[in-house]
HTML snippet that shows the backbone in 3Dmol.js (N, CA, C, O; Angstrom):
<script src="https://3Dmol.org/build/3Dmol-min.js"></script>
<div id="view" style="width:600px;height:400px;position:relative"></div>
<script>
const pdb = `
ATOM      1  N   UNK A   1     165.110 205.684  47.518  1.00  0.00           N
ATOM      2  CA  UNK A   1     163.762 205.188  47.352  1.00  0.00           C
ATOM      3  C   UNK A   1     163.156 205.916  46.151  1.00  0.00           C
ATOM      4  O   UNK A   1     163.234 207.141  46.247  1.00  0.00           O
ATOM      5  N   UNK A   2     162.564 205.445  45.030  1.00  0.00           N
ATOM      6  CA  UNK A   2     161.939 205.843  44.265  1.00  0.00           C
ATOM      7  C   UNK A   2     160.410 206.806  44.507  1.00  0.00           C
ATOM      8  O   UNK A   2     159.661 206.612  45.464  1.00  0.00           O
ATOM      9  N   UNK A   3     160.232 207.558  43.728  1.00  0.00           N
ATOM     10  CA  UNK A   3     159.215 208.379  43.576  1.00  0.00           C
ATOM     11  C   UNK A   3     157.901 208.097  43.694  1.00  0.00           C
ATOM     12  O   UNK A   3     157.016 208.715  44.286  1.00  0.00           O
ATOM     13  N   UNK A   4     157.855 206.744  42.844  1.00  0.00           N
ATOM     14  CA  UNK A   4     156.641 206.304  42.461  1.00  0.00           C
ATOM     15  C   UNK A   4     156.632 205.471  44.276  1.00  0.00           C
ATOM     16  O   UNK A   4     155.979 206.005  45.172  1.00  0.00           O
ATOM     17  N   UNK A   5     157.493 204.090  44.547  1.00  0.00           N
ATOM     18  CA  UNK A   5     157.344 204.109  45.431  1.00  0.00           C
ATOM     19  C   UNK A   5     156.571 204.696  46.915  1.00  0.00           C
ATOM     20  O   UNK A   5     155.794 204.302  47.785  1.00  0.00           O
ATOM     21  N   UNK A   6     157.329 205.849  46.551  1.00  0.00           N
ATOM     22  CA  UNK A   6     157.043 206.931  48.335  1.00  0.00           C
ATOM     23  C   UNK A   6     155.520 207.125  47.700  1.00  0.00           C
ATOM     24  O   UNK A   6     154.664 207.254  48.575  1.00  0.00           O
ATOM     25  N   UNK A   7     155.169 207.156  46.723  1.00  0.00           N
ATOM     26  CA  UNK A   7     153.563 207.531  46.533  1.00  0.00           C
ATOM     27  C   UNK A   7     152.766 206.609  46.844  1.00  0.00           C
ATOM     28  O   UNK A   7     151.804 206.803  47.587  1.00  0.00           O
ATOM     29  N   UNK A   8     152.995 205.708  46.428  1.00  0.00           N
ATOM     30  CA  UNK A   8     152.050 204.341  46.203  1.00  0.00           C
ATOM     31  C   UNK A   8     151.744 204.383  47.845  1.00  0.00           C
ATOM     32  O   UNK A   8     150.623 204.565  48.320  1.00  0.00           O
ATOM     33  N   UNK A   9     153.174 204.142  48.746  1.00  0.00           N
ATOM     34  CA  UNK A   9     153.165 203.845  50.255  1.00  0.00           C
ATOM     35  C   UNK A   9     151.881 205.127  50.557  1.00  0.00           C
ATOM     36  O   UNK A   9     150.773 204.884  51.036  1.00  0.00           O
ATOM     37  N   UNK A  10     152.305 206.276  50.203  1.00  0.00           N
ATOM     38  CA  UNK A  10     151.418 207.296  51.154  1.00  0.00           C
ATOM     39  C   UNK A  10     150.055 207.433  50.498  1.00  0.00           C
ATOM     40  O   UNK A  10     149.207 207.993  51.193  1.00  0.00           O
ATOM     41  N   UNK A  11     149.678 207.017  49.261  1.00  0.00           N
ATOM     42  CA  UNK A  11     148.124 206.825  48.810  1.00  0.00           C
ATOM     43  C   UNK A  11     147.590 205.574  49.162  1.00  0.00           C
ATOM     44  O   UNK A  11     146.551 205.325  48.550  1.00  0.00           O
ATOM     45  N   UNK A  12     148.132 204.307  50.310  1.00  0.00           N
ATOM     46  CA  UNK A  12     147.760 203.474  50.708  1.00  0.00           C
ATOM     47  C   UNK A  12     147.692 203.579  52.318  1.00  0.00           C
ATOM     48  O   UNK A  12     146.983 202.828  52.988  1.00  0.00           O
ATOM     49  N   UNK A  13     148.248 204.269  52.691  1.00  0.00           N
ATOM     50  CA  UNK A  13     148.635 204.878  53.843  1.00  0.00           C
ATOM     51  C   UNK A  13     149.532 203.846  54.786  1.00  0.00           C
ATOM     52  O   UNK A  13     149.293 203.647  55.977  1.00  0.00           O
ATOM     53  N   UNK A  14     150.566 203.253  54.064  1.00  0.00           N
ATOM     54  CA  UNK A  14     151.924 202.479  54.462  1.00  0.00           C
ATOM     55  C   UNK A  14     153.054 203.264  55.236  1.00  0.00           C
ATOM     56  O   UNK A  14     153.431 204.303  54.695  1.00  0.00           O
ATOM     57  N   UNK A  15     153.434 203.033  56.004  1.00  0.00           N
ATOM     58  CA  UNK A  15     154.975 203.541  56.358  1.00  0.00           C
ATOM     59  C   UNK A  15     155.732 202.969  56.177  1.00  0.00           C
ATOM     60  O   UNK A  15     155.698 201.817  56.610  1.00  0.00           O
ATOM     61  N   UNK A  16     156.835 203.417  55.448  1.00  0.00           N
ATOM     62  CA  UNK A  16     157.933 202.684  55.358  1.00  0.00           C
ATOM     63  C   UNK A  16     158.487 203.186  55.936  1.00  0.00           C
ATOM     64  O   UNK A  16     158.446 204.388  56.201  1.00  0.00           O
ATOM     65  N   UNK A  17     159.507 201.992  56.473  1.00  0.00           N
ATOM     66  CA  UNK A  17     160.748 202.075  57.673  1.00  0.00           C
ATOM     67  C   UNK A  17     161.884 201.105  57.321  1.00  0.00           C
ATOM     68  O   UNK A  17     161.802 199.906  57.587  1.00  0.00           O
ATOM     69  N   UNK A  18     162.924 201.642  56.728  1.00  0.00           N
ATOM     70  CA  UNK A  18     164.144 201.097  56.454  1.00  0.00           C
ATOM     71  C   UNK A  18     164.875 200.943  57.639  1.00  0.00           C
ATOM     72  O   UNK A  18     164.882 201.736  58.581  1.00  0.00           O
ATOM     73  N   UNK A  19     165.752 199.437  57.514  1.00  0.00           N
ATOM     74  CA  UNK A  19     167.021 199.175  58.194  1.00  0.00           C
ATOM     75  C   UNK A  19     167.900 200.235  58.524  1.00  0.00           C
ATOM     76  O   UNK A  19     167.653 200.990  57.584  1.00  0.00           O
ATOM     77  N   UNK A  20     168.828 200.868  59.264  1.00  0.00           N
ATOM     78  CA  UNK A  20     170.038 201.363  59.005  1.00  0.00           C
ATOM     79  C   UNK A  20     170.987 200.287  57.856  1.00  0.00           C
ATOM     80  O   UNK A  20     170.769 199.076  57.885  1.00  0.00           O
ATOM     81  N   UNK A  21     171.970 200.844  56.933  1.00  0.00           N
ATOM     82  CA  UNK A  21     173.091 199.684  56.059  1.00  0.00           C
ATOM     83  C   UNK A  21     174.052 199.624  56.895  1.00  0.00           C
ATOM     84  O   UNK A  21     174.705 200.501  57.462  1.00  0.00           O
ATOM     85  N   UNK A  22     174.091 198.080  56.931  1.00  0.00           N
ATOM     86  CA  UNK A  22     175.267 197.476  58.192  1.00  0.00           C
ATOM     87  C   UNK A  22     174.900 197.331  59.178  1.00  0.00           C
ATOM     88  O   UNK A  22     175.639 197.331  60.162  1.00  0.00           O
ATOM     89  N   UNK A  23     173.319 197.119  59.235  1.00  0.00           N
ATOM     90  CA  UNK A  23     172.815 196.855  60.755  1.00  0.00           C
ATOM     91  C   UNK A  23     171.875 195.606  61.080  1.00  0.00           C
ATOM     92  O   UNK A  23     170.989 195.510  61.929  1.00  0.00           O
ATOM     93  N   UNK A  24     172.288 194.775  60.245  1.00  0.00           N
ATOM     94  CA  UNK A  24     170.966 193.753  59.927  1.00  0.00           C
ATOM     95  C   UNK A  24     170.246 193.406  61.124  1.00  0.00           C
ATOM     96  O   UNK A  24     169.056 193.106  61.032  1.00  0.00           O
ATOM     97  N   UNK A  25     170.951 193.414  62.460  1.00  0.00           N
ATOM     98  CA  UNK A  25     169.680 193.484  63.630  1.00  0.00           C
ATOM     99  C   UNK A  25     168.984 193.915  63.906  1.00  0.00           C
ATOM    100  O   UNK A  25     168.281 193.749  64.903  1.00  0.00           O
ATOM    101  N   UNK A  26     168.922 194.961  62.727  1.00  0.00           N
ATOM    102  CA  UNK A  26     167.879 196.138  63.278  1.00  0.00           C
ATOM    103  C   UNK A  26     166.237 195.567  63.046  1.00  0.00           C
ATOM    104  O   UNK A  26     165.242 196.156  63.467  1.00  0.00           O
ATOM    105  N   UNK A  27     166.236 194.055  62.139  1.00  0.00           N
ATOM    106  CA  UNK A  27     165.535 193.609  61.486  1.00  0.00           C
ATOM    107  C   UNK A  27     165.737 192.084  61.262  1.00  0.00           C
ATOM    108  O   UNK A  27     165.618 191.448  60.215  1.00  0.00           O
ATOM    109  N   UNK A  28     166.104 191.616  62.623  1.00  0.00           N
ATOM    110  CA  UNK A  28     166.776 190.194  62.193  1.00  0.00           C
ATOM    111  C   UNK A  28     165.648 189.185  62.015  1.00  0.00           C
ATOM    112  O   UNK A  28     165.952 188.029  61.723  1.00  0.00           O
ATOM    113  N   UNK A  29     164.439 189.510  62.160  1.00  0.00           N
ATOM    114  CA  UNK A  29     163.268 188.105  62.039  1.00  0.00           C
ATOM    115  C   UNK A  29     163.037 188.278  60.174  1.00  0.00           C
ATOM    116  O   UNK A  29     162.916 187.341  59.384  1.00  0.00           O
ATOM    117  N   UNK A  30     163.029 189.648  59.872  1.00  0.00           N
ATOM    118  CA  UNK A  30     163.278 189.304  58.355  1.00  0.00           C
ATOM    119  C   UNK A  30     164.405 188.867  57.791  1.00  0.00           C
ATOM    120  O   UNK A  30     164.428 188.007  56.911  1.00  0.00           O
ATOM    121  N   UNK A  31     165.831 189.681  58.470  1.00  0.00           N
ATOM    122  CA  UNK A  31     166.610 188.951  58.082  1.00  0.00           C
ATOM    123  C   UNK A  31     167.501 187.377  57.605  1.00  0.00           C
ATOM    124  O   UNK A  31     168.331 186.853  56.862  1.00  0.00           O
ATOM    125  N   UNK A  32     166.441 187.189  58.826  1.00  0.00           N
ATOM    126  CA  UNK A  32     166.150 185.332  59.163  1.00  0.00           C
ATOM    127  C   UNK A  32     165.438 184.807  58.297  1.00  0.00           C
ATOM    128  O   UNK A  32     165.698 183.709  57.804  1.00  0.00           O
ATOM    129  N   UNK A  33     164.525 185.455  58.012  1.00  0.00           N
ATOM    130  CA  UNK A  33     163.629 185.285  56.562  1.00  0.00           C
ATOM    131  C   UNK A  33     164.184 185.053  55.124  1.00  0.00           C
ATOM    132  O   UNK A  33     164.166 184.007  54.474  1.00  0.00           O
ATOM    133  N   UNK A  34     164.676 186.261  54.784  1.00  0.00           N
ATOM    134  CA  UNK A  34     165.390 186.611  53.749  1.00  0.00           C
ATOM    135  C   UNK A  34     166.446 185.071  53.507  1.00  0.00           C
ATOM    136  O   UNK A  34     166.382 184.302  52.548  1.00  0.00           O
ATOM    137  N   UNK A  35     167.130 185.001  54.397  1.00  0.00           N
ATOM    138  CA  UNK A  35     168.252 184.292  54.390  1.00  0.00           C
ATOM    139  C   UNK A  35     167.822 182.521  53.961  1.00  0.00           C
ATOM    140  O   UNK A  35     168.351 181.755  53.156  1.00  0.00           O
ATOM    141  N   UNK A  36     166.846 182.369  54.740  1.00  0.00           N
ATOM    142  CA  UNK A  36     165.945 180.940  54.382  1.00  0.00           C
ATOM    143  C   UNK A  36     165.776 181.085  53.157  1.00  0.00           C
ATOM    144  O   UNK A  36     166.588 180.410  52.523  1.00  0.00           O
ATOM    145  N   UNK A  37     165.026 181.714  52.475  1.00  0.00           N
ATOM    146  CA  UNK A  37     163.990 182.121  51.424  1.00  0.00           C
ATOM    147  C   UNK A  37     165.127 182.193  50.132  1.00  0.00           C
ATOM    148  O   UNK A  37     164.926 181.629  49.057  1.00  0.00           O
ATOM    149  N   UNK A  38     166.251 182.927  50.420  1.00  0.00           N
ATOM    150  CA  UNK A  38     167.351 182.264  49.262  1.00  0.00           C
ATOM    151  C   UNK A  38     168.470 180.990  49.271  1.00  0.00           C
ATOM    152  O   UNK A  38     169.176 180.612  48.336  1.00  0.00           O
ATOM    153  N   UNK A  39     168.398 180.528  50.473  1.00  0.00           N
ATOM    154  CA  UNK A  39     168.938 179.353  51.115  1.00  0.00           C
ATOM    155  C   UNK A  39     168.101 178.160  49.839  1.00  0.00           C
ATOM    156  O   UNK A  39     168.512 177.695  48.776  1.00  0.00           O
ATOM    157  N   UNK A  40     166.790 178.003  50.593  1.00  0.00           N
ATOM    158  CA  UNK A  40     166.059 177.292  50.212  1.00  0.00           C
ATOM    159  C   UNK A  40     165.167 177.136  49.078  1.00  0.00           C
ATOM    160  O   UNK A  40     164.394 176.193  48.908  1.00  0.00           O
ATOM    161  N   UNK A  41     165.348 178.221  48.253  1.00  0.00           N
ATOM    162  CA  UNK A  41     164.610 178.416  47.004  1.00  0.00           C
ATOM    163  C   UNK A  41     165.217 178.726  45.526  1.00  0.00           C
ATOM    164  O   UNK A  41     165.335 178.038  44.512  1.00  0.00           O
ATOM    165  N   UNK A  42     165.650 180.467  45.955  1.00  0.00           N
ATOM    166  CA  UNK A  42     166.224 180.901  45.135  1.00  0.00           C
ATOM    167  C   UNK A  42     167.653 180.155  44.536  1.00  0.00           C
ATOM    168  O   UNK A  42     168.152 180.051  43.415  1.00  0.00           O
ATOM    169  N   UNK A  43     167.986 179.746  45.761  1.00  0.00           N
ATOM    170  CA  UNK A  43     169.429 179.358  45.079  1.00  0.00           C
ATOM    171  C   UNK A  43     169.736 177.956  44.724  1.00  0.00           C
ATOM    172  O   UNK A  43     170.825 177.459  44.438  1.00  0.00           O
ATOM    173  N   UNK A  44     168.360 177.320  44.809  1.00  0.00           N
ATOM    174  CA  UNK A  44     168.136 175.766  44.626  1.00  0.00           C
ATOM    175  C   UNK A  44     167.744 175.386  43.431  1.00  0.00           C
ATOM    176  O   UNK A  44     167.806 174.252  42.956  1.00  0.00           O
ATOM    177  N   UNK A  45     166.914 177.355  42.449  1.00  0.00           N
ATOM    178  CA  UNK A  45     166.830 176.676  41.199  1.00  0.00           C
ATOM    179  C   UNK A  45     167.142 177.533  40.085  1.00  0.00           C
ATOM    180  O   UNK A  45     167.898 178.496  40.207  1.00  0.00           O
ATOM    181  N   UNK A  46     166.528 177.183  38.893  1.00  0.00           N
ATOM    182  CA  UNK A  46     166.742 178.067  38.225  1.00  0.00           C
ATOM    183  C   UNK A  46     165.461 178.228  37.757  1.00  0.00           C
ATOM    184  O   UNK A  46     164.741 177.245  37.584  1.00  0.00           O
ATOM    185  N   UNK A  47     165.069 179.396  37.522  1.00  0.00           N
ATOM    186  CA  UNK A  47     163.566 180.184  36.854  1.00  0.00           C
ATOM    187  C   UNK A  47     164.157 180.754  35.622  1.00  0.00           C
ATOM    188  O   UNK A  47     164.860 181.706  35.282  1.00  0.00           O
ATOM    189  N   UNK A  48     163.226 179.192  34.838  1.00  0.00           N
ATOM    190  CA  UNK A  48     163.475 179.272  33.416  1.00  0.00           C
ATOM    191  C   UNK A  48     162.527 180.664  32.910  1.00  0.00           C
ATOM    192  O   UNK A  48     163.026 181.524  32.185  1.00  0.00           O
ATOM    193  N   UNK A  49     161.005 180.744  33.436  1.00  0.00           N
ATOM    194  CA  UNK A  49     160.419 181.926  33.043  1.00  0.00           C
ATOM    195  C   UNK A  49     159.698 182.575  34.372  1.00  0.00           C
ATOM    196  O   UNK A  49     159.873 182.296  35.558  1.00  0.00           O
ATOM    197  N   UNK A  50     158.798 183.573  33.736  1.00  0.00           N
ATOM    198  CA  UNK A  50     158.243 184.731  35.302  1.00  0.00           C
ATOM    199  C   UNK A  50     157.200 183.581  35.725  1.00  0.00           C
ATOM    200  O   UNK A  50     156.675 183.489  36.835  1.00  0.00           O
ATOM    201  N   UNK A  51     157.012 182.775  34.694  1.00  0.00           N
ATOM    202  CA  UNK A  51     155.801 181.839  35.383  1.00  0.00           C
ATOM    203  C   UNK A  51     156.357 180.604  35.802  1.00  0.00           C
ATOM    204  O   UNK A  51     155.729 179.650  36.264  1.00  0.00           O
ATOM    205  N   UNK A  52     157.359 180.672  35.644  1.00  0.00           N
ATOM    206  CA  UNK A  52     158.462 178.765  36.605  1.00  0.00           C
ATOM    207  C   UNK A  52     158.722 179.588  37.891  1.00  0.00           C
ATOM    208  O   UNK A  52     158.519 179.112  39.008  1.00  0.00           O
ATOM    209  N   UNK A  53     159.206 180.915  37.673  1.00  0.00           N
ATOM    210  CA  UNK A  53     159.726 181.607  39.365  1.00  0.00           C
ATOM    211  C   UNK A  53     158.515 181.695  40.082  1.00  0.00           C
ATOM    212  O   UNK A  53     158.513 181.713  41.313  1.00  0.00           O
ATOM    213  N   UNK A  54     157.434 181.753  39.374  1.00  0.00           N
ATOM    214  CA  UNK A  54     155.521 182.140  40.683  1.00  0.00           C
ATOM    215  C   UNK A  54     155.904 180.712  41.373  1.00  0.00           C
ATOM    216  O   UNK A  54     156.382 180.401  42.463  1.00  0.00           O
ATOM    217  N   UNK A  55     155.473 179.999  40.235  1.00  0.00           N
ATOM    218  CA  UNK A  55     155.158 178.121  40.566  1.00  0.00           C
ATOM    219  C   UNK A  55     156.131 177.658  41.492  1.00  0.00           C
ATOM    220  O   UNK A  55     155.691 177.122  42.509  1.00  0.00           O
ATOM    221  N   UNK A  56     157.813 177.787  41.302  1.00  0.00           N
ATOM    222  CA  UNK A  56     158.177 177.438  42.303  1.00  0.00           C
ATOM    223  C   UNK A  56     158.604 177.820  43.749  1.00  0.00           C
ATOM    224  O   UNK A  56     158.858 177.151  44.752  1.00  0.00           O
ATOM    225  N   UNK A  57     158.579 179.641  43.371  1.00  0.00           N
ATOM    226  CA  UNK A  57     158.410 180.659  45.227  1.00  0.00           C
ATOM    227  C   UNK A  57     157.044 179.981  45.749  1.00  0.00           C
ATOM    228  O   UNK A  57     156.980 179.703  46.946  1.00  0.00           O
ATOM    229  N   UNK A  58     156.041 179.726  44.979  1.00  0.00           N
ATOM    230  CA  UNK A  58     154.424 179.379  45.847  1.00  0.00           C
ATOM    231  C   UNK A  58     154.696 178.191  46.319  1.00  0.00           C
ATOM    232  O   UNK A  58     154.128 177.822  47.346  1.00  0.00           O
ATOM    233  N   UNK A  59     155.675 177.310  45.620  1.00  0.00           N
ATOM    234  CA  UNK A  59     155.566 175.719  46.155  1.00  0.00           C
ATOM    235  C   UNK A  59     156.281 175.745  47.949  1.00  0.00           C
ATOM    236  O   UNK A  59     156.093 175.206  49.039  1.00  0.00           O
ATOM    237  N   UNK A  60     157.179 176.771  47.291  1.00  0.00           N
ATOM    238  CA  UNK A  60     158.481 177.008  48.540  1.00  0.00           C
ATOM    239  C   UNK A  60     157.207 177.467  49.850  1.00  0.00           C
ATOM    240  O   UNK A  60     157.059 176.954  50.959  1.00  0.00           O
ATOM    241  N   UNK A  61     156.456 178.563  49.228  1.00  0.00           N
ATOM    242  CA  UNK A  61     155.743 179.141  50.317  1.00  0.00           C
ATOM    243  C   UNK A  61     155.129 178.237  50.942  1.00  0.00           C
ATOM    244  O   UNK A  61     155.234 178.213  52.168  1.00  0.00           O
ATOM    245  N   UNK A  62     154.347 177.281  50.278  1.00  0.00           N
ATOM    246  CA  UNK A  62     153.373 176.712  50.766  1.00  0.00           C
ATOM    247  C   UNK A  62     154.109 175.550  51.789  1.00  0.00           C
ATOM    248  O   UNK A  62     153.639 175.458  52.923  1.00  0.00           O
ATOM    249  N   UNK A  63     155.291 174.633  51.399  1.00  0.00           N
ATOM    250  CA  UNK A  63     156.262 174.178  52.252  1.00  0.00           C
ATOM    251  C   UNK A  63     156.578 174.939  53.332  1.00  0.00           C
ATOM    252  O   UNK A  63     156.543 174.450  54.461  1.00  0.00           O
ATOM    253  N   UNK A  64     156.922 176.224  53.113  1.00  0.00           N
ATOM    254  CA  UNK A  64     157.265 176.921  54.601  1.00  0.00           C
ATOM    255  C   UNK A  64     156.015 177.026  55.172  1.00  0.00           C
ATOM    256  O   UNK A  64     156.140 177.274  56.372  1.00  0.00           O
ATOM    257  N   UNK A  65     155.034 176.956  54.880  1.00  0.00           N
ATOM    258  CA  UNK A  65     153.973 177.414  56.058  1.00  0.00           C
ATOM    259  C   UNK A  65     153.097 176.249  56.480  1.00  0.00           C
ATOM    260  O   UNK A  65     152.527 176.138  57.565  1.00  0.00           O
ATOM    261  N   UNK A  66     153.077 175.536  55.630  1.00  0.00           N
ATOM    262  CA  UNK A  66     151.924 173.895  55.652  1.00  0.00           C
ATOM    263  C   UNK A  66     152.907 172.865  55.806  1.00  0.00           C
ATOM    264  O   UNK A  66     152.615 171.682  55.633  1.00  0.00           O
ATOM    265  N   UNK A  67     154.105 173.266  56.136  1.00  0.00           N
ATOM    266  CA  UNK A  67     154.698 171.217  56.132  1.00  0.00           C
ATOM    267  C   UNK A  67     156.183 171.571  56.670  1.00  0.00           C
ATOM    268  O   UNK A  67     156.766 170.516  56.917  1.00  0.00           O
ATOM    269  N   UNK A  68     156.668 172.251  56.829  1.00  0.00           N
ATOM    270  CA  UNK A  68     157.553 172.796  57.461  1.00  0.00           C
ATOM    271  C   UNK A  68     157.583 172.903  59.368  1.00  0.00           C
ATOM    272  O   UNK A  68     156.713 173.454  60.042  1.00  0.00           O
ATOM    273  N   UNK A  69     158.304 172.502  59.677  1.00  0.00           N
ATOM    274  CA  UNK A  69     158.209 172.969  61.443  1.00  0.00           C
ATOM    275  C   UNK A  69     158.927 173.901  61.912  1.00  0.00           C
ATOM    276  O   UNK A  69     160.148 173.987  61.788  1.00  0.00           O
ATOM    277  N   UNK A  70     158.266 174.592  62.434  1.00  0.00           N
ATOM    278  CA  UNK A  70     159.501 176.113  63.257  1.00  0.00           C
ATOM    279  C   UNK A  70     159.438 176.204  64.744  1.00  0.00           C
ATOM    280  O   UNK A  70     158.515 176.378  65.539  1.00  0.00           O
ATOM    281  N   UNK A  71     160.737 176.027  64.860  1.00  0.00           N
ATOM    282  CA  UNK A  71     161.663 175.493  65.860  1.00  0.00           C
ATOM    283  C   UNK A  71     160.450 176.842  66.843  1.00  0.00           C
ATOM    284  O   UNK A  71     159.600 176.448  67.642  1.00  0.00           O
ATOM    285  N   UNK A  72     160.591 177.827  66.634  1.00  0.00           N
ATOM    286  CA  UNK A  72     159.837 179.301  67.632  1.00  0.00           C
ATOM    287  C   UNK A  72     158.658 178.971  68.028  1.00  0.00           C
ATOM    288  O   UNK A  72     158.191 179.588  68.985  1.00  0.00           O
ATOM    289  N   UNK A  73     157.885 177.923  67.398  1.00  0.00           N
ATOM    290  CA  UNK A  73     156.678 177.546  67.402  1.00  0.00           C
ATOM    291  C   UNK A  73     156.343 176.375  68.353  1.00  0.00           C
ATOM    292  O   UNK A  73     155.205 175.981  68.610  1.00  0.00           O
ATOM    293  N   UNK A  74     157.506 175.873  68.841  1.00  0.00           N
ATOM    294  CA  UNK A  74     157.494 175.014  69.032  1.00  0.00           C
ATOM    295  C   UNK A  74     157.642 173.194  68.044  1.00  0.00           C
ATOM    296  O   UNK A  74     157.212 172.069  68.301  1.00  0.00           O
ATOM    297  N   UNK A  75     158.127 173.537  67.378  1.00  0.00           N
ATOM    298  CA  UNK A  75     158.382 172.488  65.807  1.00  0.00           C
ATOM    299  C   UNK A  75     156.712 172.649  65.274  1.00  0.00           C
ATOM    300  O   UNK A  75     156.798 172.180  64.139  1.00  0.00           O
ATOM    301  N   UNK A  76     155.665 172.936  65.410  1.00  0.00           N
ATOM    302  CA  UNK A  76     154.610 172.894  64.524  1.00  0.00           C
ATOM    303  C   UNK A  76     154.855 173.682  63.656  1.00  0.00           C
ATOM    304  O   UNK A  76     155.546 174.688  63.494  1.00  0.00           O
ATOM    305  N   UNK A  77     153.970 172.884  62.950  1.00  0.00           N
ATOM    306  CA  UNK A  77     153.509 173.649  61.430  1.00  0.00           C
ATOM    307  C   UNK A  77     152.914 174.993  61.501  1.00  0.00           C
ATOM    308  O   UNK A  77     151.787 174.996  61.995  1.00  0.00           O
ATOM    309  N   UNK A  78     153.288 175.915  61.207  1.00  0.00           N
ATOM    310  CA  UNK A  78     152.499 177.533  60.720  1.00  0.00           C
ATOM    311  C   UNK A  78     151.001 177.757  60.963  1.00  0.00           C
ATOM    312  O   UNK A  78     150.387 178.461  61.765  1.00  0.00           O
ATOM    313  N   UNK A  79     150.621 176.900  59.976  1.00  0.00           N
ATOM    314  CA  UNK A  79     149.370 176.777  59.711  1.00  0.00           C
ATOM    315  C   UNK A  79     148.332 176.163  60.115  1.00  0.00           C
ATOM    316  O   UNK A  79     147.152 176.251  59.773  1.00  0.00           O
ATOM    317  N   UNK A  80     148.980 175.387  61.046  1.00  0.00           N
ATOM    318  CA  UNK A  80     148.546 174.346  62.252  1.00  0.00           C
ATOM    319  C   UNK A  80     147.817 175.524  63.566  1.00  0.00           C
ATOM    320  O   UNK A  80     146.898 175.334  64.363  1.00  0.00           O
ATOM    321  N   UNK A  81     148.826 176.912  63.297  1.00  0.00           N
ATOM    322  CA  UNK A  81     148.242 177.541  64.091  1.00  0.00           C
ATOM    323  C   UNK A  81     146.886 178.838  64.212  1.00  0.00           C
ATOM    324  O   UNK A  81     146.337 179.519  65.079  1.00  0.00           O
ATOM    325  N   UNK A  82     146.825 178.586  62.592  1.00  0.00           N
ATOM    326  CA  UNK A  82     145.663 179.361  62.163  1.00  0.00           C
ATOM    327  C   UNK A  82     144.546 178.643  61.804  1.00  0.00           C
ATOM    328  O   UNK A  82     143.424 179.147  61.833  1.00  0.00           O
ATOM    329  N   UNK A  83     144.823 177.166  61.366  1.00  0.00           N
ATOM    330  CA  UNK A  83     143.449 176.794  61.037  1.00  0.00           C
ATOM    331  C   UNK A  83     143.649 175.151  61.876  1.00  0.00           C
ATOM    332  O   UNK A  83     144.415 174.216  61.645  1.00  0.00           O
ATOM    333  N   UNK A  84     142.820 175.310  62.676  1.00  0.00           N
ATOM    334  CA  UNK A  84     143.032 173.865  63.422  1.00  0.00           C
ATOM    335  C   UNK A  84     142.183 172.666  62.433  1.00  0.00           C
ATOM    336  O   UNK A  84     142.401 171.455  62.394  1.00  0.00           O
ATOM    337  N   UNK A  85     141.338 173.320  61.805  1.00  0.00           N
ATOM    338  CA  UNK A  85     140.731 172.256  60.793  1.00  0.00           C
ATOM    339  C   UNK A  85     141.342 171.755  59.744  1.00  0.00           C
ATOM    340  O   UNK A  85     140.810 170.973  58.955  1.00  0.00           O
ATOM    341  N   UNK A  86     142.714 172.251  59.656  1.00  0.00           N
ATOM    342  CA  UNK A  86     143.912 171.115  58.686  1.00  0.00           C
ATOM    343  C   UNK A  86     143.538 172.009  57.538  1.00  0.00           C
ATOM    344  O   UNK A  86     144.716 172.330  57.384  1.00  0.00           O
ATOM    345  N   UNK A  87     142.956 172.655  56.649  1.00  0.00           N
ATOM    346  CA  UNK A  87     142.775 172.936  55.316  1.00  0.00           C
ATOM    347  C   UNK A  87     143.985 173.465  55.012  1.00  0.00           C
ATOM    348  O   UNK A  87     144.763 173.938  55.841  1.00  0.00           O
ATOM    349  N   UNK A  88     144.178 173.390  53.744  1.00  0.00           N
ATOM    350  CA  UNK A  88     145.378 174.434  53.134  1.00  0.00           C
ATOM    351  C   UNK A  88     144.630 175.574  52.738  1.00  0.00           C
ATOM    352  O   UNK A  88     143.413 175.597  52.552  1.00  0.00           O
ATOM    353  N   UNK A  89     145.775 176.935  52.566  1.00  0.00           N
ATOM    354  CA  UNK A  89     145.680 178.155  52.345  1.00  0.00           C
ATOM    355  C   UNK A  89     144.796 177.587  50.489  1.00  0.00           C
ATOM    356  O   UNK A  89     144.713 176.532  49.860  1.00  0.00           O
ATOM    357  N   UNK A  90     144.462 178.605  50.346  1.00  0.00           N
ATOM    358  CA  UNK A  90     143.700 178.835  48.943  1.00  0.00           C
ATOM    359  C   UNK A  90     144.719 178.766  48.065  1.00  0.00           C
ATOM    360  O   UNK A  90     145.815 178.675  48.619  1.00  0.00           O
ATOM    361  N   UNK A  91     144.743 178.780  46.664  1.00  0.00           N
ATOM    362  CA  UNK A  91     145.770 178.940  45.824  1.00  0.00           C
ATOM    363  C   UNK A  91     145.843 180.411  45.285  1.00  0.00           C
ATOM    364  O   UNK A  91     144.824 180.936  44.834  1.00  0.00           O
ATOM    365  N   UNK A  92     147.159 181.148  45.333  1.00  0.00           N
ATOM    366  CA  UNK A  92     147.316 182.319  44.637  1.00  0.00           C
ATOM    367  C   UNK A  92     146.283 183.087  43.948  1.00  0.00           C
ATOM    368  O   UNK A  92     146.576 184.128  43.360  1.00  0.00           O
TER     369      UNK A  92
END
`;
const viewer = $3Dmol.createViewer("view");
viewer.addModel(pdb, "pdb");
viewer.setStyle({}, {cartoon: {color: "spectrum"}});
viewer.zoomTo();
viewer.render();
</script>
C-alpha cells in the first residue's frame, strides 16, 4: 500500500481492510461486482481517451442501477428502491 494512500485514508478517517490473496470470498459481493463491471464494460470497449472511459463507465453505471434488474432484489431495478418517484440519479 502506498504512503500517500495510508494518509489520505487516516486524514479522512477511512479504514482500510484488504482481502487475504487467494481468498476472493473473503469479499465475494465485490468480487461479484468487479467481475460484472469488466464482463460488461471494460472488456466490451475500447477507451479511446480519459474522457470516452468517464462517458462510457457512467453509461454502464447508470444501466446497472436505473434499467438493469438484480436477481437479490428481487429482479427490480436499484433505483426503484431509493426513489419511488422514478427520477434518475443526477449527472456526475
Amino acid at each position: 500500500m502506498s504512503r500517500d494512500l495510508d494518509l489520505w485514508a487516516y486524514s479522512k478517517g477511512v479504514t482500510l481492510d484488504f482481502s487475504r490473496p487467494g481468498k476472493p470470498t473473503d469479499n465475494a459481493f465485490i468480487e461479484a461486482f468487479n467481475g460484472r463491471f469488466r464482463a460488461e464494460c471494460l472488456n466490451q470497449d475500447w477507451f479511446l481517451t480519459l474522457a470516452d472511459a468517464r462517458e462510457k463507465m457512467e453509461d454502464w453505471r447508470r444501466y446497472y442501477n436505473e434499467e438493469r434488474p438484480h436477481g437479490a432484489i428481487g429482479n427490480k431495478v436499484p433505483i426503484s428502491l431509493v426513489n419511488s418517484g422514478g427520477a434518475t440519479s443526477p449527472p456526475p
